[in-house]
Wavefront OBJ file of the C-alpha trace (Angstrom):
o trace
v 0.000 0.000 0.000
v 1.410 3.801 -0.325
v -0.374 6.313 1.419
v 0.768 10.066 -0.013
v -0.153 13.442 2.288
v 0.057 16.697 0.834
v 2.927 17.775 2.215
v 4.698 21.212 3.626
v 7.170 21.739 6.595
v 6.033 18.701 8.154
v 2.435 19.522 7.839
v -0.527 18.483 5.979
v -0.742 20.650 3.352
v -4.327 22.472 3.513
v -5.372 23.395 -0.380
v -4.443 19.950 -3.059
v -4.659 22.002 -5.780
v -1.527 23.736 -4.801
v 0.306 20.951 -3.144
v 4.029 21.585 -4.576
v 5.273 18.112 -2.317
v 3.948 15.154 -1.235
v 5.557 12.483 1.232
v 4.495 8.989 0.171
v 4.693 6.630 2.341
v 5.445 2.659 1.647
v 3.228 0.252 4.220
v 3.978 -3.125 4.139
v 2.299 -5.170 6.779
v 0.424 -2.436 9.026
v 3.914 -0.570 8.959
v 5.707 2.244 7.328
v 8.510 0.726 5.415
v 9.836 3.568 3.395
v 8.586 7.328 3.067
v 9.844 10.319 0.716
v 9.241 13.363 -0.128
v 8.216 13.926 -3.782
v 7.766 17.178 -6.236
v 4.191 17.825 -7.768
v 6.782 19.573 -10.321
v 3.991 22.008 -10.742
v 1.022 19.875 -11.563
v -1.846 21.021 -10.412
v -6.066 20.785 -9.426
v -7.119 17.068 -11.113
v -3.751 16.941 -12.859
v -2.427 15.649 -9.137
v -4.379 13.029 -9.405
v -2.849 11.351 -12.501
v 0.337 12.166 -10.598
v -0.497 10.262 -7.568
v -1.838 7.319 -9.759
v 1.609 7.357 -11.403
v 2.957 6.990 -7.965
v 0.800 3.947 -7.437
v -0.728 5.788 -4.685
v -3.412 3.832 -2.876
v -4.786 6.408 -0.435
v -4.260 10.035 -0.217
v -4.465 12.448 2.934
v -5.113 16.172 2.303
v -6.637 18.901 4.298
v -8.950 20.898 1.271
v -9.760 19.569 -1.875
v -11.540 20.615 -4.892
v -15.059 18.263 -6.335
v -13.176 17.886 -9.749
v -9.916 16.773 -8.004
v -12.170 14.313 -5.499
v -13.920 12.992 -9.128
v -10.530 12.688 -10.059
v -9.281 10.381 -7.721
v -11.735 8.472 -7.336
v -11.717 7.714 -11.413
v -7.789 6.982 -10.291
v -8.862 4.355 -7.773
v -7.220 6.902 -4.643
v -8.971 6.733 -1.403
v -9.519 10.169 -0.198
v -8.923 11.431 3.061
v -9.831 15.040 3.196
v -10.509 17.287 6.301
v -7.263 16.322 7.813
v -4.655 18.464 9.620
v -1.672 18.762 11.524
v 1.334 16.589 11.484
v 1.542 14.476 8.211
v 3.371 11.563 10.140
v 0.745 11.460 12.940
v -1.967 11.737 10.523
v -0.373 8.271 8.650
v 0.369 6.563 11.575
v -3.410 7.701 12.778
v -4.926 6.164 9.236
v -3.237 2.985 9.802
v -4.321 2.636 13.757
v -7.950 3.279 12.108
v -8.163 6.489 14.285
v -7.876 9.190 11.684
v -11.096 11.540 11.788
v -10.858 12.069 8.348
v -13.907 13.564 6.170
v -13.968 12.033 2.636
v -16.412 15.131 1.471
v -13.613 17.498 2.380
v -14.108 20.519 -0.136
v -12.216 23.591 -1.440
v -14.398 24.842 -3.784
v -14.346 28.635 -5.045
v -17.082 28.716 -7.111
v -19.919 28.215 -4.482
v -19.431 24.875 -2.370
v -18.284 24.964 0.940
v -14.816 26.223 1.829
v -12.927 24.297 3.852
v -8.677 24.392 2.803
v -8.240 27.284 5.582
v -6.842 29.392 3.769
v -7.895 33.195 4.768
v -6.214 34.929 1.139
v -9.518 33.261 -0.502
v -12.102 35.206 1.687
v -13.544 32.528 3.918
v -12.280 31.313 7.323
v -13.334 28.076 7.316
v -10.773 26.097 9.222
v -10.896 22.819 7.757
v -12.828 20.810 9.727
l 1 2 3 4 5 6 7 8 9 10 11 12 13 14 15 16 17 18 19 20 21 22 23 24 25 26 27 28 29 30 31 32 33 34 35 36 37 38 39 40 41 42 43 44 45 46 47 48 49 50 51 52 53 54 55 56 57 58 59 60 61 62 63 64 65 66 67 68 69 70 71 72 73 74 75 76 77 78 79 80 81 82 83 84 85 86 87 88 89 90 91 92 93 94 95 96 97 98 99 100 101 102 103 104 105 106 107 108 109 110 111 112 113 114 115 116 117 118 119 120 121 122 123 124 125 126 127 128 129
């Protein structure tokens, strides 16, 4: 299984569509058995998800995300795990002890849904959960 966060300064990164890193982590038997941190090299918004899916990503943990991104992944076969932040290692090591709170109908939508990627610059001050 790899799990990939969206990833900044050991955070969960809150807004997918501008994720420039994510750490992916290996899990082999209920355990982390490698992680790294990998370059979005600019992709962004639903193009992440055919990134991920080239990672052979399995499951992905993100604060915000966008409906098309969500339709996205799920045409890539990604779990999503929105709503999440904090620490990206606690947040892993939470999804594999079956304890992570996540919501899968996390959105960061600017054209009318609900806000929720925390970030103040867009005019809301939704914070994510």
């Amino acid at each position: 299984m790899k799990i990939a966060v969206t990833y900044e300064n050991g955070e969960v990164f809150q807004h997918f569509g501008h994720t420039a890193q994510f750490k992916v982590y290996d899990v082999e038997d209920g355990k982390i058995s490698n992680e790294q941190i990998v370059d979005t090299n600019g992709s962004g918004h639903g193009a992440l998800a055919g990134f991920l899916a080239e990672q052979k990503v399995d499951t992905l943990i993100c604060g915000g995300i966008g409906y098309g991104a969500q339709i996205a992944l799920q045409e890539a076969g990604i779990q999503l795990c929105g709503g999440i932040s904090g620490n990206a290692d606690d947040a892993v090591n939470s999804f594999l002890a079956g304890t992570l709170p996540f919501n899968s109908e996390a959105c960061c939508d600017h054209h009318g849904r609900e806000h929720q990627c925390g970030e103040e610059k867009h005019g809301c001050s939704c914070s994510g959960k």
